[in-house]
gemmi code that builds the backbone of each chain (N, CA, C; Angstrom):
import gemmi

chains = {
    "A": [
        ("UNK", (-29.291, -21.071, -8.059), (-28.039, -21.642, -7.570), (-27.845, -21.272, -6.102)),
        ("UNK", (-27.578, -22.409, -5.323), (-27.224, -21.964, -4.099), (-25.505, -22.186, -3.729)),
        ("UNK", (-25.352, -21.624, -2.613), (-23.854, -22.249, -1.981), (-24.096, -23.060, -0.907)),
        ("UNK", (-23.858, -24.045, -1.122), (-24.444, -25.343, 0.367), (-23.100, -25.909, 0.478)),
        ("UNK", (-21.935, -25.829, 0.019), (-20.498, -26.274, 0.636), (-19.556, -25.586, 0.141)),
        ("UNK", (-18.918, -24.875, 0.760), (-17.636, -24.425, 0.557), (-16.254, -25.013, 1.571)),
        ("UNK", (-14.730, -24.764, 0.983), (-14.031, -25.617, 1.958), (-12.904, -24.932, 2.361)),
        ("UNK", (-11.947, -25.531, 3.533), (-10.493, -24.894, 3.532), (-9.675, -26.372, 3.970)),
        ("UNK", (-8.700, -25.959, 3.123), (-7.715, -27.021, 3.639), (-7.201, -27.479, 4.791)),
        ("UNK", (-6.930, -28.377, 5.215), (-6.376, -28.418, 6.737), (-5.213, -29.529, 6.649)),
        ("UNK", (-4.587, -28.817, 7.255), (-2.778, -29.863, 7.619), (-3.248, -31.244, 8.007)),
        ("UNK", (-4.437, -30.922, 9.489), (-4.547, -32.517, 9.670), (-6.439, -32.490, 10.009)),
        ("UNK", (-6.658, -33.403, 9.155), (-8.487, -33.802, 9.577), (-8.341, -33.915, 11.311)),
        ("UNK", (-7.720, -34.977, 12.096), (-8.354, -34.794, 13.200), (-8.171, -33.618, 13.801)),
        ("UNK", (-7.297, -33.044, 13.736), (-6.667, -31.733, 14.157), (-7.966, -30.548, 14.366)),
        ("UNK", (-8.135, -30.387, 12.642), (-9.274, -29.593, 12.250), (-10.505, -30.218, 13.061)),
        ("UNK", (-10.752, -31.012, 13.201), (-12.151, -31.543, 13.981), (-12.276, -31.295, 14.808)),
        ("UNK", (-11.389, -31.194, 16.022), (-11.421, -30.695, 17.332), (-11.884, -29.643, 17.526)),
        ("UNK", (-10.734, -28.727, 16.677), (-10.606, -27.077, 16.641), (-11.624, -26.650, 16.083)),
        ("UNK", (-12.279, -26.922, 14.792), (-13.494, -26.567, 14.642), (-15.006, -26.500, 15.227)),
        ("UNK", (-14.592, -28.025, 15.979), (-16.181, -28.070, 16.811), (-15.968, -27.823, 18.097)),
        ("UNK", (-14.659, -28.147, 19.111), (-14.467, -28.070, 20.244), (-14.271, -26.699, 20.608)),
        ("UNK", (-13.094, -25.896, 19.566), (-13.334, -24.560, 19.802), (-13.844, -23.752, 19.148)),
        ("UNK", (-14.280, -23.809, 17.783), (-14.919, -22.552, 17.374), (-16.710, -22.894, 17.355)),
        ("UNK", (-16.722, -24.450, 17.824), (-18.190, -24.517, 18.153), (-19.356, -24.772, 17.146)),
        ("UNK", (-18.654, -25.461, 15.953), (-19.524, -25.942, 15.412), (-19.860, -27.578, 15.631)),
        ("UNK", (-20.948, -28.057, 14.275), (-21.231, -29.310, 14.992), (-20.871, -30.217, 13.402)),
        ("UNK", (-20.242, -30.950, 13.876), (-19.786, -32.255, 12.720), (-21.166, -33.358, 11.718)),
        ("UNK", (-21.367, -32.459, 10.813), (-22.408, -33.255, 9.748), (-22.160, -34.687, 8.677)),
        ("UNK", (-20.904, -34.460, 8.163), (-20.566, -35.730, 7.526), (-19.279, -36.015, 7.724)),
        ("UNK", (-18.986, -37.367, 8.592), (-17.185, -37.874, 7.977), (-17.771, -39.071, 7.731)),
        ("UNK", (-17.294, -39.259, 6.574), (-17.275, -39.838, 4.958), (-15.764, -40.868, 5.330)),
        ("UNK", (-15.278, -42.139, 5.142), (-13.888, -42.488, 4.847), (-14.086, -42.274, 3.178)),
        ("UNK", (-12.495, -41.647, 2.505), (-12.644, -41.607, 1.320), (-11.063, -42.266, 1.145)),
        ("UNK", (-10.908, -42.971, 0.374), (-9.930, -43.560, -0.080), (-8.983, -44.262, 1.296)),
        ("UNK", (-7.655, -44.476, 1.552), (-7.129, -44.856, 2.457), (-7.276, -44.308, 3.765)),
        ("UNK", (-6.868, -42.600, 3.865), (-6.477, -42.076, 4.919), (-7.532, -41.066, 5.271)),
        ("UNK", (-8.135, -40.158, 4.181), (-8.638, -39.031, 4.363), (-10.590, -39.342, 4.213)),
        ("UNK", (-11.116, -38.492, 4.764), (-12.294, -38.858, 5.328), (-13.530, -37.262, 4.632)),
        ("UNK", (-14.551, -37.183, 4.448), (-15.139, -36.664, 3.554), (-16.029, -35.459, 4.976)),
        ("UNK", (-15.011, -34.777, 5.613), (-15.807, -34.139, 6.783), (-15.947, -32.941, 6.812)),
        ("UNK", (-17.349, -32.917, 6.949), (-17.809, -31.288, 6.958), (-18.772, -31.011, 8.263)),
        ("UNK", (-18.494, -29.527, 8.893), (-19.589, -29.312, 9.946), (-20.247, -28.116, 9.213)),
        ("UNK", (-21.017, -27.670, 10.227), (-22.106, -27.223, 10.266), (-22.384, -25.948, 11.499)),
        ("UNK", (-23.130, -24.670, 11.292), (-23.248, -24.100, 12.728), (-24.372, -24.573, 13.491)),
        ("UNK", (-24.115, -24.814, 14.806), (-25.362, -25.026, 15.454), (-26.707, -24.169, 15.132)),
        ("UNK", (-26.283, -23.122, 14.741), (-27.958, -22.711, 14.767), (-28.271, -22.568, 13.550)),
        ("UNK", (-27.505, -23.327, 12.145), (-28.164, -23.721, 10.909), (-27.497, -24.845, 10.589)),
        ("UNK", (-28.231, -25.838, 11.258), (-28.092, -27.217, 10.684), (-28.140, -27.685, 9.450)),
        ("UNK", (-29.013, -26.917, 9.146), (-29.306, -27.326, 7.268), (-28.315, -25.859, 6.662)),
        ("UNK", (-27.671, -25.380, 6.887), (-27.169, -24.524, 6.351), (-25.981, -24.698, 5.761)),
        ("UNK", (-24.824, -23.811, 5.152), (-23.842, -24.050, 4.129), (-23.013, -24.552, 4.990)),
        ("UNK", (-22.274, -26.219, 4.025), (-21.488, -26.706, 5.262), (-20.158, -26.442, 4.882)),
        ("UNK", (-19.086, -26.394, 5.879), (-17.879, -26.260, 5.622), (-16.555, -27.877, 5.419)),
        ("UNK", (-16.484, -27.892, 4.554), (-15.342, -28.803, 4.075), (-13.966, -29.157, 4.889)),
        ("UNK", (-13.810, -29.704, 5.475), (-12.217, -29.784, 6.501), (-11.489, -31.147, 5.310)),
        ("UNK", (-10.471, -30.258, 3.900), (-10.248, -30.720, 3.112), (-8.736, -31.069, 3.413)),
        ("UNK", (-8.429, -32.458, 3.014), (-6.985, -32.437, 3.087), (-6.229, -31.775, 2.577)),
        ("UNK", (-5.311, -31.543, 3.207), (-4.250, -30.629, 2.326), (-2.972, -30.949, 1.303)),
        ("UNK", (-3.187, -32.250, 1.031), (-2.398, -33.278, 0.625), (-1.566, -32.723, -0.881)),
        ("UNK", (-2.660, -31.779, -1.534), (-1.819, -31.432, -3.140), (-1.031, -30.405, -2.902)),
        ("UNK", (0.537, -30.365, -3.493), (1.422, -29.798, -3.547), (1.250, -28.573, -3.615)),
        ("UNK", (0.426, -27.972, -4.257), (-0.142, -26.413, -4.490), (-0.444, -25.856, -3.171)),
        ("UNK", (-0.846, -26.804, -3.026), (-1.989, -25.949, -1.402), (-0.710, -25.346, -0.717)),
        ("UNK", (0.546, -25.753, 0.121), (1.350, -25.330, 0.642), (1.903, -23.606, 0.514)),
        ("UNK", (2.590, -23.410, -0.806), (2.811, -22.584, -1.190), (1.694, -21.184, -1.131)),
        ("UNK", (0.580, -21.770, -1.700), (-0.535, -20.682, -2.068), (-0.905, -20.616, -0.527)),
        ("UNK", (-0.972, -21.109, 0.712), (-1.299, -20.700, 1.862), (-0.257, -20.249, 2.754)),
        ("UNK", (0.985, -20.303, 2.358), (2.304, -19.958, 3.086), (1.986, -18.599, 2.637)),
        ("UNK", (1.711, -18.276, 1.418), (2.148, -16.627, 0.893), (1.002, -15.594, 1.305)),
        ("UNK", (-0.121, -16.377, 1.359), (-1.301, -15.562, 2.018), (-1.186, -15.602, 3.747)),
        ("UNK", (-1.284, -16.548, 4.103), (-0.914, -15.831, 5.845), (0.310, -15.366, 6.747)),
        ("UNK", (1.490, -15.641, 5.414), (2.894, -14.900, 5.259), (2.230, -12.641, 5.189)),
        ("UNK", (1.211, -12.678, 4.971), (0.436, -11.046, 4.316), (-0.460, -11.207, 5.270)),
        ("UNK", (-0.868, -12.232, 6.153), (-1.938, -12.078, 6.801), (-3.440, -11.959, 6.634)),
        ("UNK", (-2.737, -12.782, 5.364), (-5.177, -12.786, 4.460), (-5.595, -13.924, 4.628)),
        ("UNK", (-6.933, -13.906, 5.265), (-7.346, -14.992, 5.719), (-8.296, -15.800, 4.479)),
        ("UNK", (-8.701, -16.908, 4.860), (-9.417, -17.570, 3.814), (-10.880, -18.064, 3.945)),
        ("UNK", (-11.187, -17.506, 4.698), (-12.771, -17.823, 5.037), (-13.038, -17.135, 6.233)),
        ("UNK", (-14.345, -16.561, 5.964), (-15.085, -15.819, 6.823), (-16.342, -15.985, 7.400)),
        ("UNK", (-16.340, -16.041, 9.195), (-17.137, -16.521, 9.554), (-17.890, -15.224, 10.472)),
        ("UNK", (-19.669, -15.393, 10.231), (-19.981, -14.324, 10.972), (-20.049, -14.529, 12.540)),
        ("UNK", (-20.398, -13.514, 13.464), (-20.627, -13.775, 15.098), (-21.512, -12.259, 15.205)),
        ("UNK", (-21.972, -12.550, 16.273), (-22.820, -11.391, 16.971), (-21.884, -10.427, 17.493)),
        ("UNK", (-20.912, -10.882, 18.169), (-20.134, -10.148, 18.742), (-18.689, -10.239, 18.615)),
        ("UNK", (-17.764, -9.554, 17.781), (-16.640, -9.992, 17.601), (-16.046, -9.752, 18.660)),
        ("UNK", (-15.369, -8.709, 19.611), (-14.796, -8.522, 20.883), (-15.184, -9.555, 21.772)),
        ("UNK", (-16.159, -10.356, 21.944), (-16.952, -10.967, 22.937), (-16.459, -12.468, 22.399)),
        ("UNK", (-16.347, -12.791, 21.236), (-15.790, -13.821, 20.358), (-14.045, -13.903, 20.094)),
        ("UNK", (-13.816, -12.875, 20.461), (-12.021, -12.836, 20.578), (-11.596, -13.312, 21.953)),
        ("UNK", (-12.566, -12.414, 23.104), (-12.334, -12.564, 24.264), (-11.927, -14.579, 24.517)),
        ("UNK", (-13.672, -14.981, 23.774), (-13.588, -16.243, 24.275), (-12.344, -17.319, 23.625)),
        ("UNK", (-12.202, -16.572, 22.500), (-10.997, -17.951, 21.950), (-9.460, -17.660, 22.512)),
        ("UNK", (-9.396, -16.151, 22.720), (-8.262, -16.191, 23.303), (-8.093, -16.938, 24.935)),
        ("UNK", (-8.938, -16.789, 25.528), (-8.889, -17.662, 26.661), (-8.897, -19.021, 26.339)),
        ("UNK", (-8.958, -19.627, 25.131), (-8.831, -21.254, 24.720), (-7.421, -21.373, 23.863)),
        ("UNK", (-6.842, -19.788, 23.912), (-5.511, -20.368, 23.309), (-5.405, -19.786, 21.758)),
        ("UNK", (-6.272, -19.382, 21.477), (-6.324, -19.079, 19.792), (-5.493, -17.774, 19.627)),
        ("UNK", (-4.054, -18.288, 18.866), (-3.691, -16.870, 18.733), (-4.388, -15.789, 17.103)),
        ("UNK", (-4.369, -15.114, 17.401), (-5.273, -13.694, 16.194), (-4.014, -12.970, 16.191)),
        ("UNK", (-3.963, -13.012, 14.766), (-3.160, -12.053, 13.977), (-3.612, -10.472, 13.462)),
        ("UNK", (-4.784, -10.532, 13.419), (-5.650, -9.087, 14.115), (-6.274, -8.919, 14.744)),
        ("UNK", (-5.757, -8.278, 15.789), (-7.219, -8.088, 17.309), (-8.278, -7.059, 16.536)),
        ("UNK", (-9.536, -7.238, 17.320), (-10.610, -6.573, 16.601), (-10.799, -5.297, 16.070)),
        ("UNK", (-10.870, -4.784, 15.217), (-10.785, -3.448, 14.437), (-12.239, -3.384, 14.030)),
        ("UNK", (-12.576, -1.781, 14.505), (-13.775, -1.500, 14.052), (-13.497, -0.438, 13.009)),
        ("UNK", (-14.275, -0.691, 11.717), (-14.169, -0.143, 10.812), (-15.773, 0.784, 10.415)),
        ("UNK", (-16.014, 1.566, 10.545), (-17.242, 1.779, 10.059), (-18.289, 0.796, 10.985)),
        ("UNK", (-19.349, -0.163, 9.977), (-20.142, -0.688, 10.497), (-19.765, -1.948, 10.902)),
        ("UNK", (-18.488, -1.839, 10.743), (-18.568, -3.558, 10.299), (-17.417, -3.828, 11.009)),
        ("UNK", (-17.187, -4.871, 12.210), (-16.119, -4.915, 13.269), (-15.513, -6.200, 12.585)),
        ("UNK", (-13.896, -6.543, 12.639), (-13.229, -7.726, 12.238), (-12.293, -8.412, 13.396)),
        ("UNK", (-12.095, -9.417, 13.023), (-10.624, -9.810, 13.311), (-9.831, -10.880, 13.087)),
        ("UNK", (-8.823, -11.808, 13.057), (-8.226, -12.585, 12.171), (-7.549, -13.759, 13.244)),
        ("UNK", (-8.153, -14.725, 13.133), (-7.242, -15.566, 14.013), (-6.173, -16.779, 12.967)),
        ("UNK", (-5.390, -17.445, 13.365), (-5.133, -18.591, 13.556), (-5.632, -20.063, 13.755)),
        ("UNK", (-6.335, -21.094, 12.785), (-7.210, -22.141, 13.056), (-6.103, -23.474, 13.303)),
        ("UNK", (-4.951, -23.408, 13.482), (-3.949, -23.416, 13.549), (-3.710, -25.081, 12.691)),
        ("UNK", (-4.388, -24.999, 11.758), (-4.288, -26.123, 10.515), (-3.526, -25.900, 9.437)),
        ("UNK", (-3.453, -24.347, 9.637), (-2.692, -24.019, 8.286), (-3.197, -22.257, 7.659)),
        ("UNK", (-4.599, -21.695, 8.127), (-5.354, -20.569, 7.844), (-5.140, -20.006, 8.496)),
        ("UNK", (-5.852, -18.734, 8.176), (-6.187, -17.418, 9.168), (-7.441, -17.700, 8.242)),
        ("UNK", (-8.397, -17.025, 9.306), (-9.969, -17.443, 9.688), (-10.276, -16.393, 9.957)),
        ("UNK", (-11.220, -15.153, 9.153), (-11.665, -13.938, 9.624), (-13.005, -14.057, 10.181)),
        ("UNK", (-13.678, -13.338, 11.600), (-14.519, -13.115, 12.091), (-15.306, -11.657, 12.150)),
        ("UNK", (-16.153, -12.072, 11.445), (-17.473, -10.289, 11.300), (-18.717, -10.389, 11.883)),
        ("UNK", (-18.809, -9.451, 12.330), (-19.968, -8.642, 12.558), (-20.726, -8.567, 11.284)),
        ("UNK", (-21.905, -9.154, 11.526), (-23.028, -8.917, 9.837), (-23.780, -7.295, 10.213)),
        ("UNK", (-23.250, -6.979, 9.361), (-23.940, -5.680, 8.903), (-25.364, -5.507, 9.236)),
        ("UNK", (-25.256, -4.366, 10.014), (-26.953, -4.344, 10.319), (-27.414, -3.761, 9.079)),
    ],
    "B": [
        ("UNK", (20.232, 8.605, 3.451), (19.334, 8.258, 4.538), (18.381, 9.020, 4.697)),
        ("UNK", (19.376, 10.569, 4.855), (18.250, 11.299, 4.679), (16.785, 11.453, 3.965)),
        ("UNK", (17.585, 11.342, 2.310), (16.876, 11.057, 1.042), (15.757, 10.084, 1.174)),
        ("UNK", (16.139, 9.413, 1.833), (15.221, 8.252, 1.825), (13.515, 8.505, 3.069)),
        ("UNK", (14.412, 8.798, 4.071), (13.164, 9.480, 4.780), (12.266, 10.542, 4.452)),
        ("UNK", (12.713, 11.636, 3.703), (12.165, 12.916, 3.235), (11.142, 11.838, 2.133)),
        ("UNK", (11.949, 10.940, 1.633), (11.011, 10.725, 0.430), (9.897, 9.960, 0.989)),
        ("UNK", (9.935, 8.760, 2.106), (9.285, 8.274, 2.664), (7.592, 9.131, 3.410)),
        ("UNK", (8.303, 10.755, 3.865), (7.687, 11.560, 4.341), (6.505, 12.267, 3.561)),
        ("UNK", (6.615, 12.190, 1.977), (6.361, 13.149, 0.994), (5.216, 12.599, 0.406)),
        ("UNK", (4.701, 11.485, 0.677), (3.361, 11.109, 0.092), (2.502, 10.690, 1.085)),
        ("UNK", (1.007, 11.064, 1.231), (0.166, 11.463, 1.629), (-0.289, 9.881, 2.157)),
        ("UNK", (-0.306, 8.641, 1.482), (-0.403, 7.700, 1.625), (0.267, 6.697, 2.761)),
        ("UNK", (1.807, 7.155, 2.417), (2.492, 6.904, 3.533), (2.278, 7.447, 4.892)),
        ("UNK", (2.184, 8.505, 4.959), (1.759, 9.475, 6.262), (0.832, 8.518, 6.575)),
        ("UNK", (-0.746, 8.623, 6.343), (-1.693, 7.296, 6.596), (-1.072, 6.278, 7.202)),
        ("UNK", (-0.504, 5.482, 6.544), (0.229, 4.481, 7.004), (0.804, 4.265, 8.498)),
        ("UNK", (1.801, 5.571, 8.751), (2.263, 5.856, 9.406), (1.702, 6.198, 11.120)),
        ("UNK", (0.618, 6.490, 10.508), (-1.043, 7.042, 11.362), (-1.450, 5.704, 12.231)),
        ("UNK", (-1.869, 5.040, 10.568), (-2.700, 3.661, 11.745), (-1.655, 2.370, 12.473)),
        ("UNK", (-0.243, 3.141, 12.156), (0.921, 2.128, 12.876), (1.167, 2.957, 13.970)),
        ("UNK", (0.484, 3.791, 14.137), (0.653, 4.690, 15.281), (-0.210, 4.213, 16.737)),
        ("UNK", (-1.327, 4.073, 15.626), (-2.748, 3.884, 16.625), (-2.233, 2.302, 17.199)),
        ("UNK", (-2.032, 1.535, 15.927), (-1.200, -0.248, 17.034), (-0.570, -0.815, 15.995)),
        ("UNK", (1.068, -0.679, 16.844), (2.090, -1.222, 16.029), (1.933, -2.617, 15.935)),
        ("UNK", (2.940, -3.188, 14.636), (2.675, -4.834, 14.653), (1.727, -5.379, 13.659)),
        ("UNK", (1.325, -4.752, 12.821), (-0.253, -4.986, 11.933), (0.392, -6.206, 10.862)),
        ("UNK", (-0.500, -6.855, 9.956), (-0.033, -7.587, 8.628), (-0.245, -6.559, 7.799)),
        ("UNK", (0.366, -7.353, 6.609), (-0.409, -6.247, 5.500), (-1.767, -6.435, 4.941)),
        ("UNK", (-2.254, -7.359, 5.505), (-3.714, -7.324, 5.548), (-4.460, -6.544, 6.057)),
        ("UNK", (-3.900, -6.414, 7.242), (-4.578, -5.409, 8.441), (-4.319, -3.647, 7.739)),
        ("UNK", (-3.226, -4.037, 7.245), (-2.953, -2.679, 6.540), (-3.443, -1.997, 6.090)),
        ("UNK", (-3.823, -2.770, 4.357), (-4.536, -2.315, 3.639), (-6.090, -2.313, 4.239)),
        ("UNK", (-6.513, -3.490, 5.544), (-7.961, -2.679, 5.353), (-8.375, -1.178, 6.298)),
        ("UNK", (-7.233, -1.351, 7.129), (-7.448, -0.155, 7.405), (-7.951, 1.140, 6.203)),
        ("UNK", (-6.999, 0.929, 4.994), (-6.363, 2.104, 4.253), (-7.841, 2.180, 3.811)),
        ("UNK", (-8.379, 0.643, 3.104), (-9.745, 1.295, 2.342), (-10.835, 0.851, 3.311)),
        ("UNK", (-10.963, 0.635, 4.293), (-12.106, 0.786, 4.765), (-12.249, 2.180, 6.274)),
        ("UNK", (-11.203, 2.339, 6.619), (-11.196, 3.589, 7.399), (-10.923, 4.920, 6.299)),
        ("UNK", (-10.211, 4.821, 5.381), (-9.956, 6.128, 5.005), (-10.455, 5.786, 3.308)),
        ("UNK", (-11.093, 5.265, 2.940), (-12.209, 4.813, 1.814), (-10.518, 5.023, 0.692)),
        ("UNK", (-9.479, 4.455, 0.798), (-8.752, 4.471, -0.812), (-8.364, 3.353, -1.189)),
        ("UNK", (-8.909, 3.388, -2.456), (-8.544, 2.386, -3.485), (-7.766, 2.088, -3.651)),
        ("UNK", (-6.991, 1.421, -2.954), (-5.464, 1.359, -3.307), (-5.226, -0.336, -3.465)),
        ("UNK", (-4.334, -1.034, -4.002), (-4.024, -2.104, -4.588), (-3.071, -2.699, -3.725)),
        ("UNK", (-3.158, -4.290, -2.995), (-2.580, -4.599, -2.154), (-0.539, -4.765, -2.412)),
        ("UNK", (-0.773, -4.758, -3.516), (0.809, -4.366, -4.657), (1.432, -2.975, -4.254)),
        ("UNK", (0.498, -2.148, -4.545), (0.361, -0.563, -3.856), (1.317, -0.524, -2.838)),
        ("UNK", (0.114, -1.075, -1.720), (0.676, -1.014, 0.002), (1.558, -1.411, -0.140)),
        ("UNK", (1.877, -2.540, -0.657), (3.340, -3.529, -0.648), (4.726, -2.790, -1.023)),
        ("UNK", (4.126, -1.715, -1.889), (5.637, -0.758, -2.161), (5.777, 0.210, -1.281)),
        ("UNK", (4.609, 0.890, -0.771), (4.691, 2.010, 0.083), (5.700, 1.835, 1.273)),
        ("UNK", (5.308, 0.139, 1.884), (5.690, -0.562, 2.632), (7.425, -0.897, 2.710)),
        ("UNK", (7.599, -0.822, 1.570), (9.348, -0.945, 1.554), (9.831, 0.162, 1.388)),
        ("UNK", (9.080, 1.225, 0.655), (9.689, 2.813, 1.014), (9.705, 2.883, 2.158)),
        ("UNK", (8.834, 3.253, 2.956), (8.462, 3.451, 4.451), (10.234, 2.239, 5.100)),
        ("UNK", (10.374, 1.112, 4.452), (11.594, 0.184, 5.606), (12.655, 1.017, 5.006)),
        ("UNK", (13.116, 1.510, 3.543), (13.684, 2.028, 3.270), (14.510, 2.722, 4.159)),
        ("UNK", (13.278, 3.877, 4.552), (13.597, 4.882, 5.500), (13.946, 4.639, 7.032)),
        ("UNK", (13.522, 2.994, 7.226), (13.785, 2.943, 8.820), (12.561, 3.456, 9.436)),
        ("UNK", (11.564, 3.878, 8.957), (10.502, 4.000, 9.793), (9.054, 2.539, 9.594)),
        ("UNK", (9.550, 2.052, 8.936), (8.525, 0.571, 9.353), (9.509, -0.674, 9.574)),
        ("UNK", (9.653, -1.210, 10.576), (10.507, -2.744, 10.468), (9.559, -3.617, 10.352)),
        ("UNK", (10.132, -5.016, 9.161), (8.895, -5.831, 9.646), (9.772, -7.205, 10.796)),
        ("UNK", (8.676, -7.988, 11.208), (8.864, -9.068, 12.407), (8.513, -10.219, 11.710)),
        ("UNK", (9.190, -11.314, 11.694), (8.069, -12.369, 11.651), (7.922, -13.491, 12.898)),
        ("UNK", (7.222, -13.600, 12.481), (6.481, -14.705, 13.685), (5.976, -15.729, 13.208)),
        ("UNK", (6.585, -16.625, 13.345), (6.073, -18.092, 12.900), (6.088, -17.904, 11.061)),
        ("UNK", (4.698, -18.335, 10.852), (4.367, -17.967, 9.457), (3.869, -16.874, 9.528)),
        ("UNK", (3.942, -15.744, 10.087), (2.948, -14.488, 10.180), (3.935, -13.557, 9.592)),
        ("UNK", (4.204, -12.123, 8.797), (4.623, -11.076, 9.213), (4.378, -9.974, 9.806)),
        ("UNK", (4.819, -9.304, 10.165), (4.398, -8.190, 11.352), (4.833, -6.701, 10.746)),
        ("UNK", (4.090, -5.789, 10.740), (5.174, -4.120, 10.346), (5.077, -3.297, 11.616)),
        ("UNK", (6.218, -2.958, 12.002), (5.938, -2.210, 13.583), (7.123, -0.719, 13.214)),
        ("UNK", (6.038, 0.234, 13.998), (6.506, 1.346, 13.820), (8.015, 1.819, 13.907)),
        ("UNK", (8.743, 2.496, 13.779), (9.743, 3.210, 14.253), (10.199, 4.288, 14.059)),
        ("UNK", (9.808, 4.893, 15.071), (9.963, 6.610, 14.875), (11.263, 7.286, 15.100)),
        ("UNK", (12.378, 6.379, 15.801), (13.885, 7.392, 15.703), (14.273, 7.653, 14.118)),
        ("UNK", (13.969, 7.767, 13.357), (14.906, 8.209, 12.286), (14.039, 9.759, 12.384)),
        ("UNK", (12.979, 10.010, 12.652), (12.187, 11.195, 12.974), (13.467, 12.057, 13.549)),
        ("UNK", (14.336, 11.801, 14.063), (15.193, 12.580, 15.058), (16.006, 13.194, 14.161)),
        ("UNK", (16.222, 12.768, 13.537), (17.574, 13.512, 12.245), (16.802, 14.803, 12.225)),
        ("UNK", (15.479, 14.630, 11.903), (14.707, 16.125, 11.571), (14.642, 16.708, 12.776)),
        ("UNK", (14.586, 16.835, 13.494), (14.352, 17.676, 14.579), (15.804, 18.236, 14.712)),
        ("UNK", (17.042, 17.389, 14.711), (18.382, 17.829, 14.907), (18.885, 18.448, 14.152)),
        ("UNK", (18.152, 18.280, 13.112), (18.894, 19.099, 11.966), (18.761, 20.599, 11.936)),
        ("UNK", (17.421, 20.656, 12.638), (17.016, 22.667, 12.275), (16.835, 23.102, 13.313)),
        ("UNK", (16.104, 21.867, 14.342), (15.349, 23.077, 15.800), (16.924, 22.759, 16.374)),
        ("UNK", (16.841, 23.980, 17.116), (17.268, 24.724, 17.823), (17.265, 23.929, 19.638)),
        ("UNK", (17.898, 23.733, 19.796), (17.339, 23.263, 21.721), (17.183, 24.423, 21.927)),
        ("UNK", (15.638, 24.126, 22.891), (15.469, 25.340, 23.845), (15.712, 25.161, 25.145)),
        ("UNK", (17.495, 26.628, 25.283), (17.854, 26.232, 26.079), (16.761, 27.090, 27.499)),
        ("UNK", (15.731, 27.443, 27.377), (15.110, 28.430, 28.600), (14.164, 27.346, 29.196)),
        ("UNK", (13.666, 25.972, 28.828), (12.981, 25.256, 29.283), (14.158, 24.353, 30.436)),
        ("UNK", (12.746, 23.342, 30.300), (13.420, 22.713, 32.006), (14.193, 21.647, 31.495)),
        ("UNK", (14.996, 20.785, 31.512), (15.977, 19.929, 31.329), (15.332, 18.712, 30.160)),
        ("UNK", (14.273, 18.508, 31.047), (13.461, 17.292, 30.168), (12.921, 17.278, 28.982)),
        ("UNK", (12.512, 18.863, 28.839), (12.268, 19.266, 27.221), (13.531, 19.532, 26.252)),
        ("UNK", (14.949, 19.074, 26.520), (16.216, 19.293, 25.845), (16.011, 17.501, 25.892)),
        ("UNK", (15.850, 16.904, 26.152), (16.117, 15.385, 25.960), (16.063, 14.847, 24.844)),
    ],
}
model = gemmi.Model(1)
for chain_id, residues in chains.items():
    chain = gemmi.Chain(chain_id)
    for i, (resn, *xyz) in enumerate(residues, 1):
        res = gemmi.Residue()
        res.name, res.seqid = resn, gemmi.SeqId(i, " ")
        for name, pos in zip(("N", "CA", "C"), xyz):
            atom = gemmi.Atom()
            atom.name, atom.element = name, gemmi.Element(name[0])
            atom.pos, atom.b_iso = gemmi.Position(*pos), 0.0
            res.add_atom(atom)
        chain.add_residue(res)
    model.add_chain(chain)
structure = gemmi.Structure()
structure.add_model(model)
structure.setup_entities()
């Protein structure tokens, strides 16, 4: 069994499209039109094209609201993305505007921090464990 | 009030708490708890923090903020002052600024 798609909801598809590829720099693999409005779009990181893609899912069912108000109401994010350098990766989004609800904390081996994807999440960024 | 701070003061957990709102006020309780188990390795239950967390406002030594959809817990150390007023003594042989 592999994991080749996982997803997060987003307030608005084009919204999420921007912000995902324009600023956090990935690259757009499938938009799909699916039914009237909403569109079947997932990217990808540049340096694994064939790798697990991420879902930019509407947020359209009533549930979703609540269950993401109460988690970034606590500040828990919902997907985690790795980087080489988290300080060096805060630096750059905060200069594009991204506000982080935790600036980088080094814990042991393993450095974090929590932004704002501003669709609706908090979006955690790690350091992969050497 | 008192009661409430002494009690706030009296568990080992809270103190912690108190520690890494020291090091940078303003945290979630996300940020909270990972401080708790990944800097100081305890098992503790995000329910846990969540009560410690209203003892601690109880006492006036954590306020929380919110911001947008975010919440915030930021330190506050004047209720600390009751204790100091209550027993020490001013020393009146120092220089002015240490009576402040």
């Amino acid at each position: 069994m592999k994991i080749h798609l996982t997803s997060v909801f987003v307030d608005d598809q084009a919204k999420a499209e921007h912000f995902y590829t324009e600023i956090l720099g990935f690259v757009k693999k499938y938009d799909v039109p699916v039914g009237e409005k909403d569109r079947w779009l997932t990217v990808v990181s540049p340096d694994e094209p064939d790798g697990t893609e991420l879902l930019l899912e509407p947020a359209g069912h009533p549930a979703v609201k609540p269950y993401r108000d109460a988690l970034v109401n606590d500040g828990i994010p919902l997907a985690q993305f790795a980087v080489d350098d988290v300080k060096a990766e805060h630096q750059r989004l905060r200069g594009l505007g991204v506000r982080f609800t935790q600036e980088p904390l080094e814990m042991g081996p393993v450095t974090t921090a929590v932004f704002d994807d501003t669709c609706g999440n908090l979006i955690q960024i790690a350091t992969k464990p050497q | 009030m008192a009661d409430d701070l002494f009690k706030a003061l009296a568990d080992p957990t809270r103190r912690t708490i108190l520690d890494e709102l020291t090091e940078k006020s303003g945290q979630t309780l996300f940020e909270i708890c990972a401080r708790l188990s990944m800097k100081h390795q305890l098992g503790i239950s995000r329910q846990a923090v969540s009560q410690h967390l209203a003892v601690l406002e109880a006492a006036g030594l954590v306020e929380t903020r919110r911001e947008g959809r975010y919440k915030f817990h930021d330190l506050n150390t004047a209720p600390l002052r009751q204790i100091a007023e209550r027993w020490l003594v001013p020393d009146t042989s120092g220089s002015k600024e240490n009576t402040a």
